[in-house]
C-alpha positions as CSV (number, residue, x, y, z in Angstrom):
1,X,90.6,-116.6,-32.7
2,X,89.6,-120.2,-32.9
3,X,87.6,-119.6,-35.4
4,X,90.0,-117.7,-37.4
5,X,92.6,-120.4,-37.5
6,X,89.7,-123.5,-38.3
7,X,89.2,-121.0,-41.3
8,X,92.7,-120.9,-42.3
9,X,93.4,-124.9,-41.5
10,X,90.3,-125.5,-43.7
11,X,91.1,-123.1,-46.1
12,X,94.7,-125.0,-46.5
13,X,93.1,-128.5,-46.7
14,X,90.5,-127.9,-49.6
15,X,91.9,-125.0,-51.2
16,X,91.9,-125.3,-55.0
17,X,92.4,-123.2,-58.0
18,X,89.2,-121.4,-59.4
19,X,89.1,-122.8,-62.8
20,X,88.2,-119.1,-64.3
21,X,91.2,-117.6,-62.8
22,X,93.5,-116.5,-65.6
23,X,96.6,-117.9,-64.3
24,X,95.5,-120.9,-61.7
25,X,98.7,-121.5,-59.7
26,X,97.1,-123.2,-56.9
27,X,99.7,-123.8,-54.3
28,X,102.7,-122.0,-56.1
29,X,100.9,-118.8,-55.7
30,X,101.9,-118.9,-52.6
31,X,105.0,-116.7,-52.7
32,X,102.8,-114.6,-55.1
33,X,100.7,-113.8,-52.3
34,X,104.0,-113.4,-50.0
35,X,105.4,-110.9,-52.1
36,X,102.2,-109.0,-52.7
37,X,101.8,-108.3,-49.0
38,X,105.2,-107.1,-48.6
39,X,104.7,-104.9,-51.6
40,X,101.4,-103.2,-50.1
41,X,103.3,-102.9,-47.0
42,X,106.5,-101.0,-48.5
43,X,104.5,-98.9,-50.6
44,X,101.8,-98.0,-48.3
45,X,103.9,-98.1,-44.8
46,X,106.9,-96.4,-46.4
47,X,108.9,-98.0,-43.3
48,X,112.1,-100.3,-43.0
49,X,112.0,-103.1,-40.3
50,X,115.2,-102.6,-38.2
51,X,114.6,-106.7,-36.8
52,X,118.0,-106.0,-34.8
53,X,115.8,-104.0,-32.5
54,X,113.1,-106.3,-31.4
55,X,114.3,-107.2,-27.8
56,X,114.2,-111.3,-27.6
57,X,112.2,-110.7,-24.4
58,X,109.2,-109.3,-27.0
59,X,109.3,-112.9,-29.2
60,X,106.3,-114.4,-27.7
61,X,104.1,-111.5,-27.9
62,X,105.0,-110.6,-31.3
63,X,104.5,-114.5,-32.2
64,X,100.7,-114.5,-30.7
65,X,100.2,-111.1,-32.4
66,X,101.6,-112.6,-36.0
67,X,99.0,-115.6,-35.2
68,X,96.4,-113.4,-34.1
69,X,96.3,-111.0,-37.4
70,X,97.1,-114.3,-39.3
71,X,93.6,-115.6,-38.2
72,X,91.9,-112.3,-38.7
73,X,93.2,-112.3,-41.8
74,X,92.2,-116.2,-43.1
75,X,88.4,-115.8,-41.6
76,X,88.2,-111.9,-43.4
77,X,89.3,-113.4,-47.1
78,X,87.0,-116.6,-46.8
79,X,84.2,-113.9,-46.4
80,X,85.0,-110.9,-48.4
81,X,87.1,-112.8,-51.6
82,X,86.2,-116.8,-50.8
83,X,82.2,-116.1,-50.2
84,X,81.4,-112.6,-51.7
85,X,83.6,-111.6,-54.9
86,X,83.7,-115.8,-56.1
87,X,79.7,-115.2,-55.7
88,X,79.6,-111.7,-57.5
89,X,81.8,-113.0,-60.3
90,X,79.4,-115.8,-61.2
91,X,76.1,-113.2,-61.0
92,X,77.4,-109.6,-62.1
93,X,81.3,-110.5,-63.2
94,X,84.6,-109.3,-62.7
95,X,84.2,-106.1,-62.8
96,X,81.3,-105.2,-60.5
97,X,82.8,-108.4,-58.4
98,X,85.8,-106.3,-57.9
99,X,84.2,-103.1,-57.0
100,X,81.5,-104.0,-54.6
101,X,83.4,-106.6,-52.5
102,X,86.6,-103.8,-52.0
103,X,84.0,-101.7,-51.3
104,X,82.4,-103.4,-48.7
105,X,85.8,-104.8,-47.4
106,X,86.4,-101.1,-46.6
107,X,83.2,-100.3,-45.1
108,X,83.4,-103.3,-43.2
109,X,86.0,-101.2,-41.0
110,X,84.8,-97.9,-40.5
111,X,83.2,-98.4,-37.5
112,X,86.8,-99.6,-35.8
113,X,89.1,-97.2,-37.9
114,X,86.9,-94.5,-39.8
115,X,87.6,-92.8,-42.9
116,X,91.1,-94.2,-44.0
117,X,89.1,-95.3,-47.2
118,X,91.8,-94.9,-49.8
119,X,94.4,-97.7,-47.9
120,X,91.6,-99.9,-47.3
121,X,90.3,-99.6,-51.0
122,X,94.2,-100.2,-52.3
123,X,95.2,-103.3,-50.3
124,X,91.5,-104.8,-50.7
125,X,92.1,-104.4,-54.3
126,X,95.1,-105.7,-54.1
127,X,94.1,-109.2,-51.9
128,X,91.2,-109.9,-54.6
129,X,93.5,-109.1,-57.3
130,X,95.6,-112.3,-55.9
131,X,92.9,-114.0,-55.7
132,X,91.0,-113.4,-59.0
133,X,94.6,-113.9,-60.8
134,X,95.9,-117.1,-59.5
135,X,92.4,-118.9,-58.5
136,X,94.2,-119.0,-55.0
137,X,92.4,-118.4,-51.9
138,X,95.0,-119.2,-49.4
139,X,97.5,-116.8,-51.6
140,X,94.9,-114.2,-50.7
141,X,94.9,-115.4,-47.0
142,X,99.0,-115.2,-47.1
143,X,98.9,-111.7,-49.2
144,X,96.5,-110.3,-46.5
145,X,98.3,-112.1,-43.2
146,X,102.0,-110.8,-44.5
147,X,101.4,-107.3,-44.6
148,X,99.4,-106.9,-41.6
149,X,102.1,-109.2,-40.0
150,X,104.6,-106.9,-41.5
151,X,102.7,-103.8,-39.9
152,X,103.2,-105.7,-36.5
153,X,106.7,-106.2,-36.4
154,X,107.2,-102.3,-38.4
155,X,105.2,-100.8,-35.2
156,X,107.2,-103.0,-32.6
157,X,110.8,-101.9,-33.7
158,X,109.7,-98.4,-34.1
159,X,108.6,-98.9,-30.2
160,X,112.3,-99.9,-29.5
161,X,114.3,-97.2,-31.5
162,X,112.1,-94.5,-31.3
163,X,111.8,-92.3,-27.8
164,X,108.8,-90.5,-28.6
165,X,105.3,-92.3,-29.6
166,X,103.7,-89.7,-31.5
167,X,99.7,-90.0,-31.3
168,X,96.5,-88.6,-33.6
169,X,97.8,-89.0,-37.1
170,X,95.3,-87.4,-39.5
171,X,93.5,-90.4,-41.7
172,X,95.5,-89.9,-44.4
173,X,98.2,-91.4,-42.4
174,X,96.2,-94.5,-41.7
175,X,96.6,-98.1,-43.1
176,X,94.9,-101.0,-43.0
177,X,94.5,-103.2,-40.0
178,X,92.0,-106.1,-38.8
179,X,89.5,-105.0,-36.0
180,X,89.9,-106.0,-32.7
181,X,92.3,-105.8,-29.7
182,X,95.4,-106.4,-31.2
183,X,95.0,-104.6,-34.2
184,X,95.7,-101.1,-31.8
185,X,98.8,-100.3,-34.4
186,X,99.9,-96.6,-34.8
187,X,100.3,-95.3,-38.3
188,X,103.7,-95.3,-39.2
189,X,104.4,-92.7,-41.6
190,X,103.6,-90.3,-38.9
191,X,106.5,-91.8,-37.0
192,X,109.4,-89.4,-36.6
193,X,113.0,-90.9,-38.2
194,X,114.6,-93.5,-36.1
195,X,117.3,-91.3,-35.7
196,X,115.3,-88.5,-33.4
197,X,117.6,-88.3,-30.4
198,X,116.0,-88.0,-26.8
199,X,116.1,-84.6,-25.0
200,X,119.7,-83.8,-23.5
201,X,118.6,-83.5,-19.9
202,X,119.0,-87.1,-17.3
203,X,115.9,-87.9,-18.1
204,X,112.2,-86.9,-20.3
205,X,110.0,-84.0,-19.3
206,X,107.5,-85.1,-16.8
207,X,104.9,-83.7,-20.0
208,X,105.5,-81.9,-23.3
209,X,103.3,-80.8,-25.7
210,X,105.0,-80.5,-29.2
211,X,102.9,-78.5,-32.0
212,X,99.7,-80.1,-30.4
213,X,96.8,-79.3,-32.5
214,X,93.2,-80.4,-31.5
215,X,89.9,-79.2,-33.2
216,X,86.3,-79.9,-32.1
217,X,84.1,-79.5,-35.2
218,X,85.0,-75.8,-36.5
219,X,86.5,-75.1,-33.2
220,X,90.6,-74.9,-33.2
221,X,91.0,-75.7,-29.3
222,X,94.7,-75.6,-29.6
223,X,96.7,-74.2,-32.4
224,X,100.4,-75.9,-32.4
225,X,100.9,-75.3,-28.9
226,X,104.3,-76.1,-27.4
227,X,104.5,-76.7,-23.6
228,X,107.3,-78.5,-21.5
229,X,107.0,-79.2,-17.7
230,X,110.2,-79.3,-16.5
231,X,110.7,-81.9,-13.5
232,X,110.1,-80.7,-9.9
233,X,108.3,-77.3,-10.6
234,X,105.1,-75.6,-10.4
235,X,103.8,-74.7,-13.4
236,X,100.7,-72.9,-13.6
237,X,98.8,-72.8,-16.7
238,X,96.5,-70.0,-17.0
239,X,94.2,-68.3,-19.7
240,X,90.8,-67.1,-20.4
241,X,88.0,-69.7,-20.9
242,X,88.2,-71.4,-23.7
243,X,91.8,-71.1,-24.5
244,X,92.2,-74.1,-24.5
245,X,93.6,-75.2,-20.8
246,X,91.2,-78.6,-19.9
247,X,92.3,-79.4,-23.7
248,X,95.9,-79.5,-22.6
249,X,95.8,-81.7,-19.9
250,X,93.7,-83.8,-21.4
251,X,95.5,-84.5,-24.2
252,X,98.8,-84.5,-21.8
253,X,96.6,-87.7,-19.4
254,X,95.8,-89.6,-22.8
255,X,92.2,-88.9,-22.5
256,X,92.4,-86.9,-26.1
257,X,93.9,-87.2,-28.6
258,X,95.5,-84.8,-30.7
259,X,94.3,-84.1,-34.7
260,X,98.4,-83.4,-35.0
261,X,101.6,-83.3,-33.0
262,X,102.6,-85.2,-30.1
263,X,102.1,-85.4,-26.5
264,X,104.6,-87.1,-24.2
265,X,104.4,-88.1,-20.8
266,X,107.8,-89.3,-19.4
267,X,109.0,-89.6,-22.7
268,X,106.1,-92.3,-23.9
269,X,102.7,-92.2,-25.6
270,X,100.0,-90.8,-22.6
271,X,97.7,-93.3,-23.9
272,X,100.1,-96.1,-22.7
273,X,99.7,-97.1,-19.0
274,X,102.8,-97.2,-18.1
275,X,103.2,-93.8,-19.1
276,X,100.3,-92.9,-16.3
277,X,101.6,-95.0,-13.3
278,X,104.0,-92.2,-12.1
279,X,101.1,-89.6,-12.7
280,X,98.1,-88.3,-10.1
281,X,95.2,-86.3,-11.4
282,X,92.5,-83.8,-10.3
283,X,90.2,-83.3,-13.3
284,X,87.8,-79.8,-13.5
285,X,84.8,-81.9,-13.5
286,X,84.3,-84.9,-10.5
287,X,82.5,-87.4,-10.0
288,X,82.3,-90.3,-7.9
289,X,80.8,-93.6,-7.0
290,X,77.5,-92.3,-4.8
291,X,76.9,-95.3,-2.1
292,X,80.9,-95.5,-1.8
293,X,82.2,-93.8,1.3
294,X,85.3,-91.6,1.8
295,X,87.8,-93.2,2.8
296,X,87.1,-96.5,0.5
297,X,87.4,-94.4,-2.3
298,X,90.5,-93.6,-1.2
299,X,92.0,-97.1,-0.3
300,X,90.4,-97.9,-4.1
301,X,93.0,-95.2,-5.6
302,X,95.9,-96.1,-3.5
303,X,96.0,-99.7,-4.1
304,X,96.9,-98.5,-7.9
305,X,100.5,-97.4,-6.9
306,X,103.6,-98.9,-5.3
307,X,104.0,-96.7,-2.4
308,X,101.1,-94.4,-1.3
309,X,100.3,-92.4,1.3
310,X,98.7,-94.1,4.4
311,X,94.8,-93.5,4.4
312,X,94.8,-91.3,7.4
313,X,97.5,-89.4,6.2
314,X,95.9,-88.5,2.8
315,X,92.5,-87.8,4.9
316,X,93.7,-85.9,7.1
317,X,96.2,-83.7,4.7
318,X,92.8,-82.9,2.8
319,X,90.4,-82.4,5.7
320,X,88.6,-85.4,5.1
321,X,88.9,-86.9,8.7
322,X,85.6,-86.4,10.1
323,X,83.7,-87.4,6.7
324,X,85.4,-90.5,5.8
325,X,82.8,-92.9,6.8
326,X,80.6,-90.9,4.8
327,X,78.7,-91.6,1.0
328,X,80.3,-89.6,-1.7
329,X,76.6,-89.4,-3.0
330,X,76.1,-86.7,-0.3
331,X,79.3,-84.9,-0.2
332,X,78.9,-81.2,-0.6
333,X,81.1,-79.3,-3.6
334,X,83.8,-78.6,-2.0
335,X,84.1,-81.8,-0.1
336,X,84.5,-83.1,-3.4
337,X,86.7,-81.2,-4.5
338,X,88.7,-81.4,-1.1
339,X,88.3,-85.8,-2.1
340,X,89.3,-85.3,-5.4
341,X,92.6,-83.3,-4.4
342,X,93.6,-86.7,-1.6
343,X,92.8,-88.8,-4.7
344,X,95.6,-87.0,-6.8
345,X,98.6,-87.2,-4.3
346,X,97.4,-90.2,-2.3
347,X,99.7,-92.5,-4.7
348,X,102.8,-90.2,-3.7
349,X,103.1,-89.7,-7.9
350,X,106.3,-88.4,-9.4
351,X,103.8,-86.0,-11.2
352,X,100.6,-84.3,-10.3
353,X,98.1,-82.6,-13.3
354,X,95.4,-80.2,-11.1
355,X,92.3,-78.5,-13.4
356,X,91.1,-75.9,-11.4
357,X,92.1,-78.0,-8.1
358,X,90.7,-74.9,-5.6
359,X,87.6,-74.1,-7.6
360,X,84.4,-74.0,-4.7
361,X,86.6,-73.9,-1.7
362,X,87.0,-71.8,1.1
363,X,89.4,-69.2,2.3
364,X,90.8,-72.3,4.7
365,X,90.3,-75.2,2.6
366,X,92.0,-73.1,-0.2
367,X,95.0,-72.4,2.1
368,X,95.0,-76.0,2.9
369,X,95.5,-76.9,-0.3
370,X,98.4,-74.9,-1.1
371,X,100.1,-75.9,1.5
372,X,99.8,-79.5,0.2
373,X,101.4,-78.5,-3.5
374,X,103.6,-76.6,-1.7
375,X,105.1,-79.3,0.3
376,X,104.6,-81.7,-2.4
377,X,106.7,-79.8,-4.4
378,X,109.6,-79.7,-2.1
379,X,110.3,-83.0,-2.3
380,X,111.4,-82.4,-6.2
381,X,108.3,-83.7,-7.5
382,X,106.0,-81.6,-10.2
383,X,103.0,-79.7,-10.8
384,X,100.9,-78.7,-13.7
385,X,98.1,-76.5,-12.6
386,X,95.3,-74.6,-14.3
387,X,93.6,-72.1,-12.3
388,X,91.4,-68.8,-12.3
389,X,92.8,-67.8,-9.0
390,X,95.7,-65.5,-10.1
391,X,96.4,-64.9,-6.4
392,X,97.2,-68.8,-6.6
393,X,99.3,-68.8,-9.8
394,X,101.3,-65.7,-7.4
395,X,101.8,-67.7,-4.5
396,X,102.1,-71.1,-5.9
397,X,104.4,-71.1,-9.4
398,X,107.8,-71.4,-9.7
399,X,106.7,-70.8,-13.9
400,X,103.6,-69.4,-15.7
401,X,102.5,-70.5,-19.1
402,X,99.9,-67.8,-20.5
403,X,97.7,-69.5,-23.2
404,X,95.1,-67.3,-24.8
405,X,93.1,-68.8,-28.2
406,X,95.0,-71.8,-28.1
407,X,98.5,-70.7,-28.4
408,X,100.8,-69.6,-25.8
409,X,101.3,-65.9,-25.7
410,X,103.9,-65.6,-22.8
411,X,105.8,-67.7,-20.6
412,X,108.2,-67.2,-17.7
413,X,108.2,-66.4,-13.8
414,X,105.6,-64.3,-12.4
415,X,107.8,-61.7,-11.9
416,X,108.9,-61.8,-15.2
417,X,105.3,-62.2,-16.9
418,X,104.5,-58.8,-15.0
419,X,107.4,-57.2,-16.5
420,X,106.7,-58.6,-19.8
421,X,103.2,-57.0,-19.9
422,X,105.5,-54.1,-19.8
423,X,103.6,-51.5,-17.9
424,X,104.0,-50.2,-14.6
425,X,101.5,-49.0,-11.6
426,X,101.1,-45.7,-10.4
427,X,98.7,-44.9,-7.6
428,X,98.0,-41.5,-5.9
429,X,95.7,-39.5,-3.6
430,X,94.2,-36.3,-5.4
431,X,91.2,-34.4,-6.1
432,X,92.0,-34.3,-9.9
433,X,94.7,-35.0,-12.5
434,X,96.0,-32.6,-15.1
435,X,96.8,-34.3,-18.9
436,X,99.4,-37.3,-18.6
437,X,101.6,-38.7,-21.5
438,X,101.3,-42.1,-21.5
439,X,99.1,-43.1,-19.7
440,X,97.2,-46.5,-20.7
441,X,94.2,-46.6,-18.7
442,X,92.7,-44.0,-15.6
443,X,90.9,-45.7,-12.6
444,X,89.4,-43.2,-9.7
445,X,88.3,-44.8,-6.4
446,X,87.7,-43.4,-3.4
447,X,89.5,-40.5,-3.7
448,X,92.5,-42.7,-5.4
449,X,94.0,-42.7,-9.0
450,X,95.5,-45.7,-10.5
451,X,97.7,-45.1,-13.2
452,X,99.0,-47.9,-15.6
453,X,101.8,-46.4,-18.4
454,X,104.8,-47.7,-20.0
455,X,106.8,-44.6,-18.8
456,X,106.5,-43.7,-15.4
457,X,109.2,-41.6,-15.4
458,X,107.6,-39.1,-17.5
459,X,104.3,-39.1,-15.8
460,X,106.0,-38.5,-12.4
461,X,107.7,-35.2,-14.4
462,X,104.8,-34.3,-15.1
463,X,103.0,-34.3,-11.9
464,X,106.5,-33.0,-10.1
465,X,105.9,-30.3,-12.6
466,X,102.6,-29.4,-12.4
467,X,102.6,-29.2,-8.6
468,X,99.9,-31.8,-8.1
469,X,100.6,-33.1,-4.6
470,X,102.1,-36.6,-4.1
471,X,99.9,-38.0,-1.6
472,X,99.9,-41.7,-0.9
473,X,102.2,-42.1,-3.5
474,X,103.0,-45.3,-5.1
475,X,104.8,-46.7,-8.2
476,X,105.3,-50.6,-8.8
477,X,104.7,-53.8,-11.2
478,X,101.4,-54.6,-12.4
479,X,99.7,-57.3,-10.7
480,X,100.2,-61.1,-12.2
481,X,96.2,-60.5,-12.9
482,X,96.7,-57.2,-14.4
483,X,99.9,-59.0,-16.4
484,X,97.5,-61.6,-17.7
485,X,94.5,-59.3,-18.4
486,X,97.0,-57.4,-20.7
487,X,99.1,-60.1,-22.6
488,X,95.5,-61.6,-23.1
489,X,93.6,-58.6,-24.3
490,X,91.1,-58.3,-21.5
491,X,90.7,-55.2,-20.0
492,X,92.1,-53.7,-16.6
């Protein structure tokens, strides 16, 4: 940033008019290059600045970030307008001046911003347009360092007014900023009005999903899905794989991005810390440090929240008593996984996200485990699971969320998913069957017929009628896994 500045401060000292510049203001084309900043940013932001929302407490950062993109901006126009396009005019001329240094200006940030080529092309056109016109290059510095200033200040009271941060605008959404750490800014014609009101409940959803839309290549992982976890239940998210579950709750932990909608987590942006801090996480896939033992990868995760569990607690919820002095480089699979559940309520989180949290254990470490949700959710807090264990989703969900080819197919208790599959179960003992109305599917086992129809009425007519003999009778709901083999299009 040094650097920047000395560019502007010697910019300021020694800057005179071009004498080829049509126009050669000099130092009155200073308010030129004000108001051609502020018209790139109106026309390409298409944003008002409400400055009654900037909280006072925000003035200094917003002052080093104005100073910060003020530099970038100075030590970017002494290279791409002061050096290059002064250079080009004198060998090739305006024209091909013009062309090859917006070009490059644009290029110059692909690697930081990819393809928003079209903004970069306008306001790089625009800043060497300032320049060429009045001979000025410290109106070009103050064209360039007002609208990205502008930017700044546009994205800051948006942050104050607006409750949700919407993330993964398309590039079409994108304007020009200066590469680096504080250039971070969110495209703000993706923002949704100032006026959006917050949710009506006390407080925002632990996590929502809101017409979430993610692609990998030609793959459509998610296709508008909406999800809300409400606060203090168990919410178990289940579908085939590939449907688009891991996507979810990565997007939900700020680890994806979305190509369109908006993810929320507490009400905020997931890619903003303070939106994780009240979160614990067990992803699908773990992995630790290999010479650290146990139980210092434990005290390592704990340290990261304001009241966690006590070490021994955590290790000895998880079964991890008699290995914590061990390596994690030689912890079995489901030891890891056993770790990777401790790691995820250690910090006592208002919120915990669990991929496949069971996957490799047990019969008894299993159990363990859902007695840990269990009583963790108890206590009000809540749970997102994903699982394969339907006998899980059965014993642990206050909710089930059905998501098959990226969208969400059903939703509701799991009583209430096995009614909405809308079949019931018959089973009976006999040597053979006669013709039955209705009847979905036939299994025979053992001697035993399992029926699945939408009537059961009728076929029990029509066994009553036939005289077929009603041994070991039976006539219920289907299953939560036969529920989700049907709303999913698998087979029984």
């Amino acid at each position: 940033m040094t650097l920047w500045l000395a560019a502007f401060a010697w910019v300021a000292l020694i800057d005179l008019p071009r004498q080829d510049a049509p126009v050669a203001l000099g130092w009155p084309a200073l308010p030129l290059g004000a108001i051609a900043g502020a018209g790139m940013f109106a026309a390409l932001s298409q944003q008002t600045i409400d400055l009654a929302s900037l909280r006072r407490e925000r003035a200094p950062a917003i002052l080093a970030r104005s100073l910060y993109l003020t530099g970038q901006s100075s030590y970017e126009e002494v290279i791409w307008r002061g050096l290059l396009f002064t250079w080009l005019v004198s060998v090739l001329g305006v024209g091909p001046a013009f062309a090859l240094s917006t070009a490059g200006f644009a290029l110059a940030h692909f690697k930081s911003q990819g393809w928003s080529g079209a903004v970069h092309l306008a306001t790089g056109t625009a800043f060497a347009g300032v320049f060429y016109l009045s001979g000025s290059l410290l109106a070009a510095i103050v064209a360039h360092a007002a609208y990205n200033v502008l930017i700044g200040l546009a994205i800051e009271a948006q942050r104050e007014t607006c409750p949700f941060e919407p993330i993964g605008a398309p590039a079409a959404a994108t304007y020009h900023r200066p590469a680096g750490p504080a250039s971070a800014l969110l495209p703000l014609n993706d923002l949704p009005p100032p006026t959006a009101a917050p949710p009506s409940n006390p407080g925002p959803a632990p996590a929502e999903l809101r017409g979430v839309v993610k692609r990998f290549g030609e793959t459509e992982a998610l296709r508008g899905i909406d999800l809300v976890v409400n606060e203090g239940e168990i919410l178990a998210l289940l579908g085939p794989n590939g449907a688009g579950k891991t996507t979810s709750i990565g997007i939900l932990l700020g680890l994806r991005r979305p190509d369109s909608g908006h993810a929320l987590l507490f009400g905020r942006n997931p890619v903003h810390p303070e939106a994780r801090r009240s979160v614990g996480a067990t992803p699908q896939d773990l992995a630790f440090p290999p010479t650290l033992r146990v139980r210092e990868i434990v005290d390592l995760v704990r340290a990261h929240f304001a009241a966690p569990l006590e070490t021994s607690a955590a290790l000895s919820r998880f079964g991890l008593t008699d290995i914590a002095a061990r390596q994690a480089g030689g912890l079995s699979g489901g030891q890891r996984r056993r770790l990777g559940l401790a790691l995820a309520f250690v910090g006592q989180p208002r919120a915990v996200f669990l991929d496949e949290p069971t996957a490799g254990l047990d019969v008894d470490a299993r159990r363990a485990a859902w007695d840990a949700i269990s009583e963790y959710a108890v206590e009000g807090r809540t749970v997102l699971l994903t699982t394969h264990y339907l006998e899980e989703a059965e014993r642990l969900a206050s909710r089930v969320v059905v998501i098959h080819e990226g969208r969400v197919v059903a939703e509701g208790s799991p009583s209430a998913l096995r009614d909405q599959a809308g079949l019931k179960r018959i089973r009976i003992r006999a040597d053979a069957l006669p013709e039955l109305p209705g009847v979905v599917e036939m299994r025979r086992e053992n001697g035993h017929y399992t029926l699945y129809t939408a009537d059961s009425e009728a076929v029990v007519r029509v066994l009553v009628a036939t005289g077929v003999p009603l041994h070991d009778f039976e006539v219920g709901s289907v299953s939560l896994e036969e529920a989700f083999l049907l709303l999913t299009g698998g087979k029984l």
